[in-house]
N, C-alpha and C positions, 0 to 999 in steps of 0.2 A: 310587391315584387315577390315574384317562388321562388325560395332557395335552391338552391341543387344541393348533392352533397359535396360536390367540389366547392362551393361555398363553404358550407359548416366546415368545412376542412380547415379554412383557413380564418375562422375566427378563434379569439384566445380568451373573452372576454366572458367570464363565468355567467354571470346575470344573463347576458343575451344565448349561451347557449343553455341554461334553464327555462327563459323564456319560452325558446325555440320548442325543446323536446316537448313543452306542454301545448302545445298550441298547434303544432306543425300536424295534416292530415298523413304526409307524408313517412311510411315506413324505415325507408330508409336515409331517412334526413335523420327523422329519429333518434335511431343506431346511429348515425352517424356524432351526435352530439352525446349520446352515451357513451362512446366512448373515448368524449375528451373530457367531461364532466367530473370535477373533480370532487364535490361536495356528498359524503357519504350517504346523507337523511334523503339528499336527491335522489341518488343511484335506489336506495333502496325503495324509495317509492317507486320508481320507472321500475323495478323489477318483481313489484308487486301488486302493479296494476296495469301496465301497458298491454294493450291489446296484441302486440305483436312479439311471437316467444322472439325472433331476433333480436330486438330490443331489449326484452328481457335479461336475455344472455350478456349480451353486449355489457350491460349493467353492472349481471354479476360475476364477471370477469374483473370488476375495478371491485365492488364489495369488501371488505375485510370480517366487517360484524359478526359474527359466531353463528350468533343466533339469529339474525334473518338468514344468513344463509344455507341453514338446517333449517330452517321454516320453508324457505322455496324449497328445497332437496324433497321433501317430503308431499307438497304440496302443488308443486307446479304442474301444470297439465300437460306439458309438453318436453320430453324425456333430455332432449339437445342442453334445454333449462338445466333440468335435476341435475345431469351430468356434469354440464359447469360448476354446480355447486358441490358434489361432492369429489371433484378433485381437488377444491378449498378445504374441505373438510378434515379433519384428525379426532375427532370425536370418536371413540370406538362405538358407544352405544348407539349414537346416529348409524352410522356406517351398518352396524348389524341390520337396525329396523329398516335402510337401505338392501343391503343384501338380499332380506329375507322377503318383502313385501313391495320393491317395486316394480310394476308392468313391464318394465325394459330389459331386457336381455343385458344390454350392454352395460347398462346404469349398474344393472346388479353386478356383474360384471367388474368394471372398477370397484365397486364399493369392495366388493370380493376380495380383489388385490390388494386393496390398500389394507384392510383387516389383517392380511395373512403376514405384512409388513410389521403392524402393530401386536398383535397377540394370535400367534399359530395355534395356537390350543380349540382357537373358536374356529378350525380347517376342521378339525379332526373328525376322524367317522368312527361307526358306532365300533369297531371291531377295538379299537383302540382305547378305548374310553371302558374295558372291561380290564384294561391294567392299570386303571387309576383309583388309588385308595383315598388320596387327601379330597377330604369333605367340602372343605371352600372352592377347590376345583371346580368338583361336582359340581358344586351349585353355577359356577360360574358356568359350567358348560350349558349345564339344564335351562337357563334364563338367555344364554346367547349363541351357542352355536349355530352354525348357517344352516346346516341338515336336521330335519327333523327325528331322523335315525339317530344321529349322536344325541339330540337333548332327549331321546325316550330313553335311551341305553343310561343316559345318567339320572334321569328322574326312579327308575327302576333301583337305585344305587341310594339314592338321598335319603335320609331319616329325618329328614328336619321340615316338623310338619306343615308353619308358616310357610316357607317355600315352594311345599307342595300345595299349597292353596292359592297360591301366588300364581303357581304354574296353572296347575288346575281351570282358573281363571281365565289367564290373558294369552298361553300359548297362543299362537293363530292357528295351531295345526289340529285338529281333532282326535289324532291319536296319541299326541301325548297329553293332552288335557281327559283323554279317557282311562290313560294309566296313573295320572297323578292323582285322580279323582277319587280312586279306590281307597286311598292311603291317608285322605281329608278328616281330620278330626270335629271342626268347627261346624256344628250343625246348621247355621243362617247362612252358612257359605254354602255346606252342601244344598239346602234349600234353594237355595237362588241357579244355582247349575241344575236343579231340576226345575226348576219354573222358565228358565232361561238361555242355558243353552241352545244354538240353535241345531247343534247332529243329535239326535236319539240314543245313537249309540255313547256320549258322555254321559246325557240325563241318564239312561237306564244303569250306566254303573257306578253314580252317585246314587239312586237310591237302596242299591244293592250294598253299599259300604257300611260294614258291620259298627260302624259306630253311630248310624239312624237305628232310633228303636222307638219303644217304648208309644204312644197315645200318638205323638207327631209320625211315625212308620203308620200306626192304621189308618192314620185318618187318611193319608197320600195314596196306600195300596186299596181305601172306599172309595175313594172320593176325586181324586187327580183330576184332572180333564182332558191330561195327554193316557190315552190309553195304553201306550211302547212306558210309560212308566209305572204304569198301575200293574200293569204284567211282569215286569220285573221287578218291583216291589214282592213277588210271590215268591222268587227266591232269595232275597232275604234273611236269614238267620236267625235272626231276631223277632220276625213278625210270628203272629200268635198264631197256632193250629187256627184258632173258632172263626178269626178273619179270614182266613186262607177259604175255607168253608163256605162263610158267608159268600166273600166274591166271586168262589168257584158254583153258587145258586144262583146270586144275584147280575152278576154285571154284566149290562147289556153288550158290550164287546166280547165277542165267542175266543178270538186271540187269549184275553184275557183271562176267563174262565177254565180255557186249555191250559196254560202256565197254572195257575192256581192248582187245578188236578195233577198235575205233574208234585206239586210239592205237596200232598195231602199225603197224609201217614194211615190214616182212620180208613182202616176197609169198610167198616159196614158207611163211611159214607162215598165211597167210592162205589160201592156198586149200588147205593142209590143212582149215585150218577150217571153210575154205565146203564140201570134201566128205565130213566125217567128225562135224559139231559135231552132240548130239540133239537142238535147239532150233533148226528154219526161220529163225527171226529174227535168230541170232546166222550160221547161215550166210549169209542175204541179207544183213548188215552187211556180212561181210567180202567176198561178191560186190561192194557197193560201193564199195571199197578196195583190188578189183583193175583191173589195166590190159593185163593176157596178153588178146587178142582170141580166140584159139584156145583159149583154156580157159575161158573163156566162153562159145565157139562149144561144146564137149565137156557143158559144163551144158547148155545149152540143147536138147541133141541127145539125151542119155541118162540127166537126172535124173529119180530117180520122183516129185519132190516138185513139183505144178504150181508153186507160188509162188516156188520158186528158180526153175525154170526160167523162166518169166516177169520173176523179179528179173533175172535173167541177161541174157535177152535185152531188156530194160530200159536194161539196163546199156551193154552192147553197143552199142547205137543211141546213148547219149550218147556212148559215144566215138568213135565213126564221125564224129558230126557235127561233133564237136569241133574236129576235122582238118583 
């Protein structure tokens, strides 16, 4: 015989309405025995596996558990779901990673509310977060606030450099894991945000953080594979004039060899470069990085390439006036 739901309606009988919900094709027969089903390991399974988010819901509306109901909130594919679970919820840190990252408007939304309920401080925007001195704050804001603007505005603030590695790391936002990333002490930490970040803009200014140096800085500014970090590797601090040199002859990325000339100090090898490099625009860089008048005056006189010679006598006239 087919149930209806005005059937399940009117059974009281635990066993038969677990039976039911597992067996039944019916959607809303389903729901309907979800939500008289009173055994919790029940609900949670029907809200964990049941093909149909009303069911789902239905489910975790009776739920109590904590922690499955932060596991759906998180997890569920269907936003109706999340939302049921996180108006169960009181977790602040659920709630934030709520807030901050899920698909829904709405879902973000309550989480939103209910946070501002719990701890206002995680509201705050960045303008505000410039009149707070206490440190444990900081951090608290840096690691939870909703806006990405308030946890840059406190990571800019934090000295405490585990934190800042912390952040560096797991932010989801790429602007503040780009400014926490400068302040990184831990070298296999900066390592790994340059091998694995996935915005460029973080890797390039992990390898630029003046506490990478020494053998580990050349080998990443020879050798890299992402070339946006082998180029910023050339400013640097730390990295040696003879590498800079090197990569600004050798690497076959012209990006790269352009930044290198940018940081080269050595005139007489910058106007090697400016009369022997096979890319115009890494020659006219280091044309602008020189300050010999007469070998500028010699470009301008007898290069076959109009735009050096133009960058030349460009150049020329800035330093003339300079004077």
């Amino acid at each position: 015989m087919t149930l209806s739901v005005k059937d399940v309606r009117k059974i009281t009988n635990q066993d038969e309405l677990i039976r039911i919900v597992k067996t039944s094709d019916d959607k809303y027969v389903r729901r309907a025995c979800a939500r008289n089903i009173l055994d919790e390991d029940t609900l949670i399974g029907i809200a964990l596996s049941d093909t149909s988010g009303g069911v789902r819901k239905a489910a975790v509306k009776r739920i109590t558990d904590k922690q499955a109901l932060e596991h759906i909130a998180l997890n569920d594919a269907v936003h109706a779901v999340r939302r049921a679970c996180v108006v169960k919820i009181e977790d602040e840190n659920v709630l934030v990673d709520v807030a901050r990252k899920d698909s829904n408007h709405w879902v973000r939304q309550l989480a939103w509310q209910k946070i501002e309920n719990l701890n206002p401080n995680l509201i705050i925007g960045e303008d505000d977060v410039d009149e707070i001195i206490d440190g444990e704050l900081l951090i608290v804001i840096a690691r939870h606030a909703l806006t990405w603007k308030a946890r840059l505005a406190a990571v800019e603030k934090i000295k405490d450099t585990d934190v800042l590695a912390e952040i560096a790391q797991d932010d989801e936002d790429y602007r503040v894991r780009r400014v926490a990333v400068k302040r990184v002490e831990d070298e296999d930490i900066m390592l790994k945000i340059i091998d694995d970040d996935e915005f460029k803009e973080v890797r390039r200014e992990a390898v630029k953080n003046s506490n990478l140096k020494g053998d580990v800085l050349s080998n990443i500014a020879k050798n890299h594979k992402d070339w946006n970090v082998r180029a910023a590797a050339m400013a640097n601090p730390n990295l040696d004039e003879d590498v800079k040199i090197e990569v600004a002859k050798s690497d076959k990325t012209w990006y790269v060899r352009n930044d290198a000339v940018s940081n080269i100090a050595d005139e007489d090898v910058l106007k090697d470069i400016a009369l022997n490099d096979l890319h115009s625009w890494i020659r006219v860089n280091a044309i602008w990085h020189i300050t010999d008048k007469m070998f500028l005056l010699d470009i301008i006189e007898s290069d076959d390439n109009s735009f050096v010679r133009k960058s030349a006598k460009e150049r020329l006239k800035k330093l003339i006036d300079e004077v």
